[in-house]
C-alpha positions in Angstrom: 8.3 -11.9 4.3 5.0 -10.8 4.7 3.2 -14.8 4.0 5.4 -16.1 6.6 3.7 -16.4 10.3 4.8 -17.4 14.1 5.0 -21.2 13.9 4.7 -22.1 10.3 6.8 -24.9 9.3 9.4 -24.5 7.2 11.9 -26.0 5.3 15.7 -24.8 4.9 17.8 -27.0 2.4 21.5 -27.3 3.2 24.0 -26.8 0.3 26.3 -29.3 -0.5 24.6 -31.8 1.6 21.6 -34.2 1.1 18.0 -33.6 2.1 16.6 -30.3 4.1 16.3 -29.1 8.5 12.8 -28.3 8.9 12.1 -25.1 11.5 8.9 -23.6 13.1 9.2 -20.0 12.5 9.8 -17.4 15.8 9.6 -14.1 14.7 9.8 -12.4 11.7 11.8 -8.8 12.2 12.6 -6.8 9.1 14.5 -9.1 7.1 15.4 -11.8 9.9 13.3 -14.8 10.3 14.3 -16.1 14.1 13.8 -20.3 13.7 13.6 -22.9 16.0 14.4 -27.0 14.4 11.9 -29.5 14.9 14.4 -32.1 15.6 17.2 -30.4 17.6 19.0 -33.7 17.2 19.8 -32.9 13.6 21.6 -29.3 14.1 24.7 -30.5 15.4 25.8 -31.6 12.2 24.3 -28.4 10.5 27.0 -25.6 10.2 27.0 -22.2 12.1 26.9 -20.4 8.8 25.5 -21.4 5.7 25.3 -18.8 2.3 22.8 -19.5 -0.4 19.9 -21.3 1.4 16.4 -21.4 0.1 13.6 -21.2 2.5 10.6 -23.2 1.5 6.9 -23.4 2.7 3.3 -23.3 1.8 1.2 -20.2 1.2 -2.2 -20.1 0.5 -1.9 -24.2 -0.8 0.8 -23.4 -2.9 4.7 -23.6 -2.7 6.6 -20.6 -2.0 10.5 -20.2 -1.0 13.0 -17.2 -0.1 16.6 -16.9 -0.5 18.9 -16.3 2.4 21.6 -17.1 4.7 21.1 -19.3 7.5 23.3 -18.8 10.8 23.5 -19.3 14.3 23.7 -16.2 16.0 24.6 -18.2 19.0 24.1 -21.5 20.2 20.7 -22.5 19.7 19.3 -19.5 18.2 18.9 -19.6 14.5 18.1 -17.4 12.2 17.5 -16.8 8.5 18.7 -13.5 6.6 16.7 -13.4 3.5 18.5 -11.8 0.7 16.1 -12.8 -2.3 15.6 -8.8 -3.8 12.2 -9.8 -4.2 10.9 -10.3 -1.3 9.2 -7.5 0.8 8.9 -6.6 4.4 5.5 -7.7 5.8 3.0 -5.1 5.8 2.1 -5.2 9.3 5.0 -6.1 11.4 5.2 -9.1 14.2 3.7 -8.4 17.4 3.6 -9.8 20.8 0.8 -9.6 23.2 2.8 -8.5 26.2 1.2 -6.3 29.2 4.6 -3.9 29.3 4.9 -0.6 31.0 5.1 2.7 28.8 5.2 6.3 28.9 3.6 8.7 26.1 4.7 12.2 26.2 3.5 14.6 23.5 5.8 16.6 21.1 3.4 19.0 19.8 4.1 22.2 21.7 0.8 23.7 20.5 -1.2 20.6 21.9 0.4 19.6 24.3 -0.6 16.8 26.7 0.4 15.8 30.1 2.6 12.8 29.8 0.7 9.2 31.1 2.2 5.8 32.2 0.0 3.3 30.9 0.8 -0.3 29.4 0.9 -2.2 26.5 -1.5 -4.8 24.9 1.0 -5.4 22.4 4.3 -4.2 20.8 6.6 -4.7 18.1 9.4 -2.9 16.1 6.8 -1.1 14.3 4.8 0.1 16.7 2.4 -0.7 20.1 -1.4 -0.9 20.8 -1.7 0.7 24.2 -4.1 0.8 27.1 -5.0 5.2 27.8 -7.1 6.2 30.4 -10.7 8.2 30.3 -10.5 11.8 29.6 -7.2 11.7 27.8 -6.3 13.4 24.3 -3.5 11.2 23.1 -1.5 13.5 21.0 -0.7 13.1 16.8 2.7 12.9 17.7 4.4 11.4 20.7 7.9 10.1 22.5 7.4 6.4 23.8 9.5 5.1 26.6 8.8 1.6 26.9 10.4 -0.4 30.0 11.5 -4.2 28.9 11.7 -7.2 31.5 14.9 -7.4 32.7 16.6 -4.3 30.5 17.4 -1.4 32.5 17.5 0.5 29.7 14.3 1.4 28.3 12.9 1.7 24.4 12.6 5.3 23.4 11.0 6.2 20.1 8.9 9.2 18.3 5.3 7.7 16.8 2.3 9.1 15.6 -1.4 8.1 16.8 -2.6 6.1 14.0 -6.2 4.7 15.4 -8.1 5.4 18.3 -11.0 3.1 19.6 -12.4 3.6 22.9 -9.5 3.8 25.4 -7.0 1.9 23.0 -4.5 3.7 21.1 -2.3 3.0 18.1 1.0 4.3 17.9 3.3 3.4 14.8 7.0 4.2 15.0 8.7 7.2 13.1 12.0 7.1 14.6 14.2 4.7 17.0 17.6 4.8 16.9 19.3 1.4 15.7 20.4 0.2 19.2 17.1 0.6 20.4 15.3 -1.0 17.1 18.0 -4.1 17.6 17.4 -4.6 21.2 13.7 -4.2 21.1 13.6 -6.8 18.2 16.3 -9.0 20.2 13.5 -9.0 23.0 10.5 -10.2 20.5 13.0 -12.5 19.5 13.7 -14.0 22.7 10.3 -13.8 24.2 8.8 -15.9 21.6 11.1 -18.4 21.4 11.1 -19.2 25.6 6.9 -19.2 24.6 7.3 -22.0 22.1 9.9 -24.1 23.6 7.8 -24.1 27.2 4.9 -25.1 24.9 6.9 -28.3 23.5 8.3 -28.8 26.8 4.4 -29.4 28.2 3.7 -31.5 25.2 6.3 -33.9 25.4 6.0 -34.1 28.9 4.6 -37.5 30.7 1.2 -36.6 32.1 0.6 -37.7 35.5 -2.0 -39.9 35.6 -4.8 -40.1 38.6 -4.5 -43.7 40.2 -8.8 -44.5 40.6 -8.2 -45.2 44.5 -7.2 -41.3 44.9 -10.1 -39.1 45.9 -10.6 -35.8 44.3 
């Protein structure tokens, strides 16, 4: 899991069948690779569910596959469960670079801190970088409530303060409950896949060209 990165290509063969669907990878959380086809054309014919796939792609100039299950979790949005034994979660976890706001309350009764509302420079299921304020002693141990675009319901989870530089603050996760962990991976999910399809939509767009007789 952990040579696998946001828009690698890969290459998923289908059992039974002839040939393999290539994908550009979306996320990577825990052991789900989201996926998005190069040719979108070819996934009609491409079941909903499909056990005993092997992933393959190229890491550091060399060949390198996974074992997994490849499924639609609904239309459009593929994913790939590895379930090779040997493979390993990554050692640091996806992230997105999204400005998000957040609250970090201390749980340290003997040092404790007033609570601040700050923001994010990025998150993911493992933890969040965050933007502090001068003057401020982040504490060791903390309660995040982070507050998702269009989710009423925010992300609460216990952390610890793993690096401090400046005003920026690491936090890595402790404990989430398992709603929270789905839903804030279902939003990393999401996020980056409406980031690379708007990015193919603006390549394979016409570009407008200037006529010569138009002034500027």
């Amino acid at each position: 899991m952990h040579r696998l990165s946001p828009q690698q290509v890969v290459s998923i063969n289908l059992p039974l069948a002839d040939g393999a669907v290539q994908f550009e990878v979306v996320a990577v959380i825990d052991t789900v690779v989201a996926l998005e086809p190069l040719e979108s054309a070819h996934m009609p014919n491409v079941p909903g569910r499909l056990p005993d796939c092997f992933m393959a792609f190229e890491h550091n100039h060399r060949l390198a596959g996974l074992k997994g299950q490849l499924y639609a979790r609904s239309p459009g949005d593929w994913r790939f469960k590895v379930t090779d034994a040997l493979s390993r979660k990554a050692d640091d976890c996806f992230r997105i670079r999204v400005c998000a706001p957040i609250t970090v309350a201390g749980c340290d009764e003997r040092n404790a801190s007033e609570p601040i509302e700050t923001n994010t420079v990025n998150f993911g299921v493992d933890g969040t970088l965050l933007n502090t304020v001068p003057h401020w002693s982040p504490p060791q141990q903390a309660k995040l409530t982070l507050s998702l675009l269009g989710d009423d319901e925010p992300i609460e989870g216990h952390a610890i303060l793993t690096a401090r530089v400046g005003l920026l603050c690491e936090f890595k996760y402790q404990a989430m409950s398992a709603e929270a962990h789905n839903r804030l991976g279902s939003f990393i999910i999401d996020y980056q896949r409406d980031i690379l399809r708007r990015r193919k939509a603006w390549h394979q767009s016409p570009i407008d060209k200037l006529d010569d007789d138009v002034a500027l």
